[in-house]
Every structure is written in structure tokens, then in C-alpha cells.
N, C-alpha and C positions, 0 to 999 in steps of 0.2 A: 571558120570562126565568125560568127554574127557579130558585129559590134555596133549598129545600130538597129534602133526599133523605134514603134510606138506603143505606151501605154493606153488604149482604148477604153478600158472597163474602169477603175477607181482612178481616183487621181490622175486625169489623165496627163501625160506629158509626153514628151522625146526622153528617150536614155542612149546612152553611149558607153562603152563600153574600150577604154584606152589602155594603151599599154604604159605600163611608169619603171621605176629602178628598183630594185630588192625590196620588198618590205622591211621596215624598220625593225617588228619584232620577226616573221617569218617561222616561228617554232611551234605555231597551233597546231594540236595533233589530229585534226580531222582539216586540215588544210592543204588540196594540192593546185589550187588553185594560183600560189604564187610561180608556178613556174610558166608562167605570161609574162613574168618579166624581163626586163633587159637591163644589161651593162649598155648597150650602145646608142647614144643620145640620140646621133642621128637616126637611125632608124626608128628608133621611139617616136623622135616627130613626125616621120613621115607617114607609122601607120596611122597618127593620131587628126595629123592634120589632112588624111582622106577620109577619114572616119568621120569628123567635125563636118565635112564638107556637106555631110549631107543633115543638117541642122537647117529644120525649117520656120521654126517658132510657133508653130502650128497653135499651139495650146498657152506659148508663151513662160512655160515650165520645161525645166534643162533637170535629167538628173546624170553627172556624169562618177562612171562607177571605175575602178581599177585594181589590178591583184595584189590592193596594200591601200594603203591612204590617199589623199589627196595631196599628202605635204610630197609623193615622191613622183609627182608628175614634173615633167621637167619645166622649166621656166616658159621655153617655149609654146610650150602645149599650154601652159595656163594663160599666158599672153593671148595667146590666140581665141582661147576661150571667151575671157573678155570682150575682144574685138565681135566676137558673133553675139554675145548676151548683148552688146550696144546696136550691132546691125541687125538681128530679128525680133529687138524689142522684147530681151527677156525678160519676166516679171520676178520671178522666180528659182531659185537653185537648189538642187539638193546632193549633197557632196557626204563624200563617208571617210570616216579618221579611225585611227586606232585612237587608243585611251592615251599612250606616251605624248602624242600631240596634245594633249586638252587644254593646255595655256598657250596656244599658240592658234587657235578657230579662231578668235577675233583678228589676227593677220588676212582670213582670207574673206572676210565679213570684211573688212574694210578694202582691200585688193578688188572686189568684183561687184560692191556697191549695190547689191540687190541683197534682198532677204535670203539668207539659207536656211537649210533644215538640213540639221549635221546627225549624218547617221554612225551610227556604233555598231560594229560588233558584239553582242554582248552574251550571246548564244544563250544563257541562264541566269537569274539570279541570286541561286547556288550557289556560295562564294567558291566553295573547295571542289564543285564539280567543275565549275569554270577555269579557275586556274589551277588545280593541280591535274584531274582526269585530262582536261582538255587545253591545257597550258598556255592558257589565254594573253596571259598577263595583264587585264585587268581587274586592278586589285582596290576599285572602290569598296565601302562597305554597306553603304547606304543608297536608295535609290533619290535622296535630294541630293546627294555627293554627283551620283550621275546628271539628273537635272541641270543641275548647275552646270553645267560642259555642254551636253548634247542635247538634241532635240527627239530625237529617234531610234531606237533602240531597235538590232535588228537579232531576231530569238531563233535556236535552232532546237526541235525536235525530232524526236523518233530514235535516239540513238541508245544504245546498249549501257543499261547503267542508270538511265534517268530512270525515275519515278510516276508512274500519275499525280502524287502529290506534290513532286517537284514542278510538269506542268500545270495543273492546278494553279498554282500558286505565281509563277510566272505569268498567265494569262490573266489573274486578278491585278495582277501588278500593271501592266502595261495596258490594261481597258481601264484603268482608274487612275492613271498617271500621266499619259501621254498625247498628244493630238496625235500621232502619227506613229505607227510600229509595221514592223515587216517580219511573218516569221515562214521560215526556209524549215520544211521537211528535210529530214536527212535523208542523202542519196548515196550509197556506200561510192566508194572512189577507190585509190590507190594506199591511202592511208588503213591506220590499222583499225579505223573506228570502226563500231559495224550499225548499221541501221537495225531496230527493233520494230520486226512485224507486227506484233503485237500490240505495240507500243501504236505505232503509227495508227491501224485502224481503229484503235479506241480515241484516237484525238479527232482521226476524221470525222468521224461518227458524231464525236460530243460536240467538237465545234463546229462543224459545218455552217452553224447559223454567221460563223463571222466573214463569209465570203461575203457577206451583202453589207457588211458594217464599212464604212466608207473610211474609218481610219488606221484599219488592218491592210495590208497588201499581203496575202499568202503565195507563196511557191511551192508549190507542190514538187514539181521538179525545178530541176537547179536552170533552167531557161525560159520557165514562165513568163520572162520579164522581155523575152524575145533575143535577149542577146547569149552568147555563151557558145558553147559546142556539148 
């Protein structure tokens, strides 16, 4: 398992990549990525605080990612985080919540005293694709409802079910709404979702133009980002 990288090409920064405690909601159906988690605290800091260690400030942008929120990394891990964004001088944060957190982002905006940019899950803005197919649970209706909370919405395509017109629509949304989005190709896994071949080469195809747009980050594969397995 990678859990540290650098981002080179857009936005460039450090990303990390920690282990935290169950995710809060845990029931997304194309999700198997929570089984990175732990019950056991200690171990959680240890791999976290080897992982951290190698945080150079390089670019002075931190994004640290986990298989759940940021509210389930442990005290110590977030402590420590701190301690590095004050010794390499970080300017910058970018941290990822589920939706059940959203009145509680301003606890870690004041906790780590630098700007963040608070990423979302939000895989569609299909209300009934998102949470009934894909049992997201979240259940904003509006994309200023979302605004209001987060900063970055991160979108998934290619999968069985969706639409053109669904992303169509999704990709109008997030280039006219957002400074900052990230959208993850789907990669079949363990779950029952399945990826649409289809699907995926007509997106490549159409957007291609947005690899060079400096406020998309795309993943084609689920490790783009350097971290992962």
C-alpha cells in the first residue's frame, strides 16, 4: 500500500494517505475501500505517524485522504498533523468529509488554522442515483445546499446505470460551480457495481479537453493520485 506521494502535474501538493476508525456511514454500494480501517488506535497512529513522516512541505499544500472522513482519524494523528503543517510551513489543506459531518468542518478549520478545501463524496448529482442505486446518504437537494458545506465535490463515473445525460449534466454543474472538483473513473472492485465500457469511452473521448483545465483533477485509475494499491 502507497500512502504517500507527490502531485506533479495540477495542483501540485503532498497527499497522504492514513488509516482512521470505521467510517461513519460505511453502506456505499460501490465502496470497498473502507476495509483500511481499524479498531485499533494504536496501530492506526503508528502507521500514520510513519506515513506523516515523510511530509516535506515541498509545494506547502497538504492533502490528507482516509477510508472515511477526516472527523475518524484519531486525535493523535490529527495532532500530529498540526505539529507538521506548523514545521513545513503549510499554507494549505485539503481534507475529505462525508455529508453527516457538514456542521461540524468548521471545528477542523479552526483546529489546523490554515485554509482548507473540504472535499465531498458526492459521486452524482442525481439525487436517486446517489442515494438509492449508490447509497450514498447524501441527501442535499440543491447544489447551494452543497456550497454551503463544502468546497469540492469529488464525481464518479463510468458505472452501470448512469446516463450521458446524467454526466452531461454533472460536468456542467461542477465547471460552473466550483473552484476545485475531482472526478474518479470507475474501476470495478469487490462490490456489485460494475463499470460501463461504454460509458467510460464516450466520457474519455468527450472530455479529454479537461485534463489540462487546472481546476479538475481526473483519475482514471483509482491510484493516479500516487497513493493506494
Amino acid at each position: 500500500m502507497d500512502r504517500y506521494s507527490v502531485i506533479e502535474n495540477k495542483n501540485k501538493r503532498e497527499i497522504v494517505l492514513l488509516k482512521g476508525f470505521p467510517c461513519i456511514w460505511g453502506k456505499c454500494a460501490f465502496c470497498d475501500y473502507i476495509e483500511d480501517n481499524s479498531t485499533i488506535e494504536d496501530e492506526i497512529n503508528k502507521v500514520n505517524f510513519e506515513v506523516l513522516s515523510n511530509i516535506t512541505g515541498k509545494y506547502k499544500v497538504l492533502e490528507v485522504i482516509n477510508s472515511g472522513s477526516c472527523f475518524e482519524l484519531p486525535k493523535q494523528t490529527l495532532s500530529r498533523i498540526k505539529e507538521i503543517i506548523n514545521e513545513k510551513k503549510i499554507e494549505k489543506l485539503f481534507l475529505e468529509s462525508h455529508w453527516c459531518y457538514r456542521n461540524k468542518l468548521n471545528e477542523m478549520r479552526d483546529f489546523f488554522g490554515v485554509p482548507i478545501i473540504f472535499k465531498i463524496g458526492v459521486e452524482t448529482f442525481d439525487y436517486d442515483f446517489r442515494n438509492i442505486i449508490l447509497n450514498k446518504n447524501a441527501r442535499f437537494k440543491t447544489v447551494e445546499e452543497l456550497k454551503n458545506h463544502f468546497d469540492s465535490p469529488c464525481m464518479l463515473v463510468g458505472m452501470v446505470g448512469q446516463t450521458k445525460e446524467m454526466i452531461d449534466k454533472d460536468m456542467e454543474i461542477i465547471l460552473n460551480n466550483f473552484e476545485h472538483a475531482t472526478i474518479n473513473v470507475f474501476v470495478n472492485n469487490s462490490t456489485s457495481i460494475r463499470r460501463d465500457e461504454e460509458i467510460v469511452k464516450w466520457f474519455v473521448e468527450k472530455y479529454k479537453y479537461l485534463d489540462d483545465n487546472p481546476k479538475i483533477d481526473i483519475l482514471y485509475n483509482n491510484t493516479d493520485f500516487g497513493v493506494g494499491d
